[in-house]
C-alpha positions, 0 to 999 in steps of 0.5 A: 209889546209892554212888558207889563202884558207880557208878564200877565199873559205869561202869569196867566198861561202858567196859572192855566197849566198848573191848573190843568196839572192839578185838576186832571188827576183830580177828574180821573179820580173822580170818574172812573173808568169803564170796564167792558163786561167779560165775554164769560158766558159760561163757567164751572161753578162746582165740582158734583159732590163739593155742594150739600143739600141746602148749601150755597156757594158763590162764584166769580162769573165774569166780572160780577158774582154768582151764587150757586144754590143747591136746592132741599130736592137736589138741584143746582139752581144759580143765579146773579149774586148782585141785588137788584136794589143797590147792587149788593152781594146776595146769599142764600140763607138755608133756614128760610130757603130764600135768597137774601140781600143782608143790605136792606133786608130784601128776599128772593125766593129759589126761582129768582123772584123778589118777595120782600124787601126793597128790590125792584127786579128779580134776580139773573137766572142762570142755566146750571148743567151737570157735565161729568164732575163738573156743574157748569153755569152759563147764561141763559139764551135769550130766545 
C-alpha cells in the first residue's frame, strides 16, 4: 500500500467521524423526542367551593392542559384545553360564555363545539363527577 492511499483513507475516515460527531447532536435536536401520552384517565380537578359561578380554571390532565368551567346554572363542565387549530391553551371568557382560543380568535360554546374561528374540530369533552369535596374529571368512555 502507498502511503499517499493511506494518508487519504485516514483523512477521509476522520473527516467521516467528525462529521458523525458534529451532525448527531444536531439531529437530536432537530427531532424531538417522543413522549408517550400519561396513562391519566382521571384527576381531581377542584375542590366544591374553590370555583365561582362563571369562573374557569385550568388544570394539568396528564401531559396536556384541561379547562375546568363552571357554568351560570352551577355545573362543572371540562374539557381539553389545547385548540384544535394549532394546538394552543383555551380559557373561558365569562363575558361571552364561551370557550376562547386568544391565537387566532377562535370560539367554542359550553358544550365543546367550534362556532367561529379557525378551529376545525370541537374541543375533548370531559366527565366532571362531584365526589365528596372533590370535582373529579375523567375521560370520557367510549362506547
Amino acid at each position: 500500500m502507498k502511503r499517499r492511499t493511506f494518508l487519504d483513507g485516514l483523512i477521509a475516515l476522520s473527516g467521516t467521524a467528525l462529521g458523525a460527531f458534529v451532525l448527531y447532536p444536531v439531529m437530536r435536536y432537530l427531532v424531538p423526542p417522543r413522549i408517550p401520552e400519561a396513562a391519566t384517565q382521571r384527576v381531581v380537578a377542584a375542590k366544591k367551593g374553590e370555583l365561582a359561578v362563571g369562573g374557569f380554571k385550568t388544570f394539568p390532565f396528564g401531559a396536556e392542559p384541561g379547562i375546568l368551567v363552571r357554568t351560570a346554572d352551577g355545573e362543572y363542565r371540562a374539557f381539553s384545553a389545547v385548540c384544535t387549530h394549532l394546538g394552543c391553551t383555551v380559557q373561558y371568557r365569562g363575558d361571552s360564555r364561551a370557550i376562547w382560543c386568544a391565537c387566532h380568535d377562535g370560539l367554542y360554546d359550553l358544550e365543546g363545539r367550534n362556532v367561529s374561528g379557525p378551529p376545525p374540530r370541537p374541543l375533548e369533552r370531559y366527565d366532571v363527577h362531584v365526589v365528596g369535596d372533590d370535582v373529579v374529571v375523567e375521560k370520557a368512555k367510549t362506547a
